[in-house]
N, C-alpha and C positions, 0 to 999 in steps of 0.2 A: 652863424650856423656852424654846427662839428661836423669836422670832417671824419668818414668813416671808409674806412678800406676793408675790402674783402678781400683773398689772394685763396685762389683754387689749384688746386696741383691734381690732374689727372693720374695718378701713380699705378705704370707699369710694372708687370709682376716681377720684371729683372733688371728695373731699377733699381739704384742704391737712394735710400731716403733721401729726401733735402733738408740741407740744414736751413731750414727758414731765418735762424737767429743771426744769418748773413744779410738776410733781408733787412733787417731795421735796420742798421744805418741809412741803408738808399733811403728811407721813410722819410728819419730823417733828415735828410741831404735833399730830399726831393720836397720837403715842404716848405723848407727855407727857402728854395730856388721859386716856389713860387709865394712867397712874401706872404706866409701864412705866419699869424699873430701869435693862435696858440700853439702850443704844442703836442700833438698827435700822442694821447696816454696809451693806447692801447692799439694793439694788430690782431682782427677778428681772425680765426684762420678755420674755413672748413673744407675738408676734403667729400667730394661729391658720390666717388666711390664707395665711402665708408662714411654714410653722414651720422654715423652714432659718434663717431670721435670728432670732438669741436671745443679749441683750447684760446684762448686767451693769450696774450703776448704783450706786457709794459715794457715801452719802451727805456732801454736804459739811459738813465741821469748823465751820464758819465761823457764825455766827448770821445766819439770812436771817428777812425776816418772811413767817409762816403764809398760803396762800392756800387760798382753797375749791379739793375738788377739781373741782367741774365749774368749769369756765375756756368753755366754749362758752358760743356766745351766743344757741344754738339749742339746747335743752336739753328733752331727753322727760323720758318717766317716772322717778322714783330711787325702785328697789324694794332692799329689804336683806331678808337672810336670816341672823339668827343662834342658831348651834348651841350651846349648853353641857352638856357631859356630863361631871358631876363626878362622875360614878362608875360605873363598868362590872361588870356582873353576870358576872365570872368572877376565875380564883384569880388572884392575884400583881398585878393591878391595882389602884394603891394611890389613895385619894380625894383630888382635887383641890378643896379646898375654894374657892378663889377664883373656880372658871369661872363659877359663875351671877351672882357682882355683878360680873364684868369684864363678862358679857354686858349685863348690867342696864345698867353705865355706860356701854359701846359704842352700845349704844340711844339713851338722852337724849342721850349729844353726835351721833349720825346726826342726830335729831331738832331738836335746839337749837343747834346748830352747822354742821349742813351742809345743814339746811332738807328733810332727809326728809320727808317726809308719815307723820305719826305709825299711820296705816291702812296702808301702803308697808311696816313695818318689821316681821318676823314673829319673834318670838322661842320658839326650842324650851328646852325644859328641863324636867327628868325631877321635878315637883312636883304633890305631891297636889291641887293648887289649882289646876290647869290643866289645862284639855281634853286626852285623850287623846293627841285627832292634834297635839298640839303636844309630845308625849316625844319625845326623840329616839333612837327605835327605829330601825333600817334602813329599814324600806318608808316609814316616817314623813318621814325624812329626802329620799327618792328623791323622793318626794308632793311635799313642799313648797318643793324645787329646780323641779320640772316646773313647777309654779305661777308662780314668782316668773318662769320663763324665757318661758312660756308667753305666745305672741301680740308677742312683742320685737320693735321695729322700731329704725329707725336713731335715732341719739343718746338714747335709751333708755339706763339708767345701774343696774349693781347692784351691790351690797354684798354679800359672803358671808364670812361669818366660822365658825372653827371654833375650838371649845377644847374639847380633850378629850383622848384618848390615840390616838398614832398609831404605826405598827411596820410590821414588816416580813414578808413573807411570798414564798414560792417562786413565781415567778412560771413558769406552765406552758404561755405559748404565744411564747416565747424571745423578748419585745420588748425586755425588759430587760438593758444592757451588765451588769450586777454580777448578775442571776438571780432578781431580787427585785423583786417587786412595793410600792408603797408603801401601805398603808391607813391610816383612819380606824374608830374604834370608836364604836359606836352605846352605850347603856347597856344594852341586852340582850344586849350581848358577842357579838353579831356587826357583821364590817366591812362595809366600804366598802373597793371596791380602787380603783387610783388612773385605771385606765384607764375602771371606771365613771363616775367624780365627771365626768370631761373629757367624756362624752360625754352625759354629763343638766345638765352646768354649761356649757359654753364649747361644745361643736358647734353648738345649736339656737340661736346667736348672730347675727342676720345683719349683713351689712356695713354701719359706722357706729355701732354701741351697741360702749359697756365695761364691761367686768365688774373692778373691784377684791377681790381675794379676798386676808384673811389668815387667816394660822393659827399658832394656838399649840400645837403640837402636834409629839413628833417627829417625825423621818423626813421632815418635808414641804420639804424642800429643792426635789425635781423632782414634788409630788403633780399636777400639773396638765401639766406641759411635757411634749414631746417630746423637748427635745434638754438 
C-alpha cells in the first residue's frame, strides 16, 4: 500500500513562512528508518486557513542529509497519535500483518529520533495486552484524536499516523468531484469518513501549531484535503 503524508501548517499572521522544502529530507530520513520499500514521490501540502492554495512537492532524487522535522526555534508541545489496525472484523478484509511493528517502530524512532516525549506518544492497537480505550474501535479512535488536539496552542506540533484498511464509499451530501467519500476502518469494521477525520484532526488547530499526518492505507491520496 502507498504511503501518503499530509503536513498542515496553521499560519500566523506574524509568522514568517515555512520553508516546507526543509521538510523533505526528514520524509525521506524518516521512511528509511522505517524500512519502507518504495520511495515516497510526492508531499501533499495543504494549508487549512487558505484551502484554495494546495501544491504538490517531489521529492528530490538527489541525496540530501536528514534534518529534524521541527526546525522552529520556538517549539511547543510534540503530541503523536498512532493507529494500527491489522485486522478488521468483516468479510473480504484481508490481515495485515505488519501494522502493529511498523506502529511499534514508528514509536521508538518519534521517540529516539525526533525527541517525542515518550508520555506524548499514544499508541492504539487491537491486543489483548492493552487497555480497552486504546483498540482502535471508531468511538476509540474519535476519543483519542480529541485528546491529542485538545487545548493546541501555537507551535504545538502532532504526529498522526494510520495503518490500516482504507476505501471508498458514496458520498451523500455532494462534496465529493468523483461521488465518493474516502474512509478509514476501525477493527470493528466500522469507518471513519474523510470529512469527519478533518474536522476532529485539523479544524480545532489554531494559528501557528502543525499537524504531520501519514498513512498507509488506501484511498488516502485527498483523506484530509479539500482540494
Amino acid at each position: 500500500m502507498p504511503y501518503r503524508i499530509n503536513l498542515y501548517h496553521r499560519k500566523s499572521s506574524h509568522s514568517s513562512s515555512t520553508s516546507y522544502h526543509l521538510l523533505i529530507p526528514s520524509l525521506r530520513h524518516l521512511t528509511q528508518n522505517l524500512g519502507v520499500k518504495q520511495t515516497v514521490s510526492q508531499l501533499r501540502i495543504v494549508y487549512p486557513a487558505a484551502v484554495d492554495r494546495c501544491q504538490t512537492y517531489h521529492l528530490p532524487s538527489r541525496n540530501v542529509h536528514p534534518v529534524f522535522m521541527a526546525n522552529s526555534t520556538n517549539i511547543g508541545n510534540k503530541k503523536a497519535l498512532l493507529i494500527a489496525v491489522q485486522s478488521v472484523n468483516k468479510k473480504d478484509f484481508h490481515f495485515l500483518r505488519h501494522a502493529h511493528e511498523d506502529a511499534e517502530a514508528l514509536k521508538c524512532l518519534l521517540i529516539d529520533k525526533f525527541n517525542y516525549p515518550e508520555a506524548n506518544v499514544v499508541l492504539m492497537k487491537h491486543d489483548m495486552v492493552y487497555p480497552k480505550y486504546l483498540w482502535p474501535s471508531r468511538s476509540n479512535i474519535l476519543e483519542q484524536i480529541a485528546k491529542m488536539v485538545a487545548n493546541a496552542s501555537a507551535n504545538d506540533q502532532f504526529f498522526f499516523y494510520y495503518s490500516g484498511h482504507g476505501s471508498q464509499v458514496t458520498c451523500n451530501h455532494h462534496t465529493e468531484t468523483d461521488g465518493k467519500d474516502e474512509v478509514i476502518y476501525a477493527y470493528t469494521g466500522h469507518y471513519i469518513v474523510d470529512n469527519r477525520l478533518r474536522k476532529a484532526l485539523v479544524e480545532p488547530l489554531p494559528k501557528g501549531c502543525k499537524l504531520f499526518a501519514l498513512w498507509d492505507s488506501c484511498h488516502s491520496a485527498t483523506i484530509l484535503g479539500k482540494c
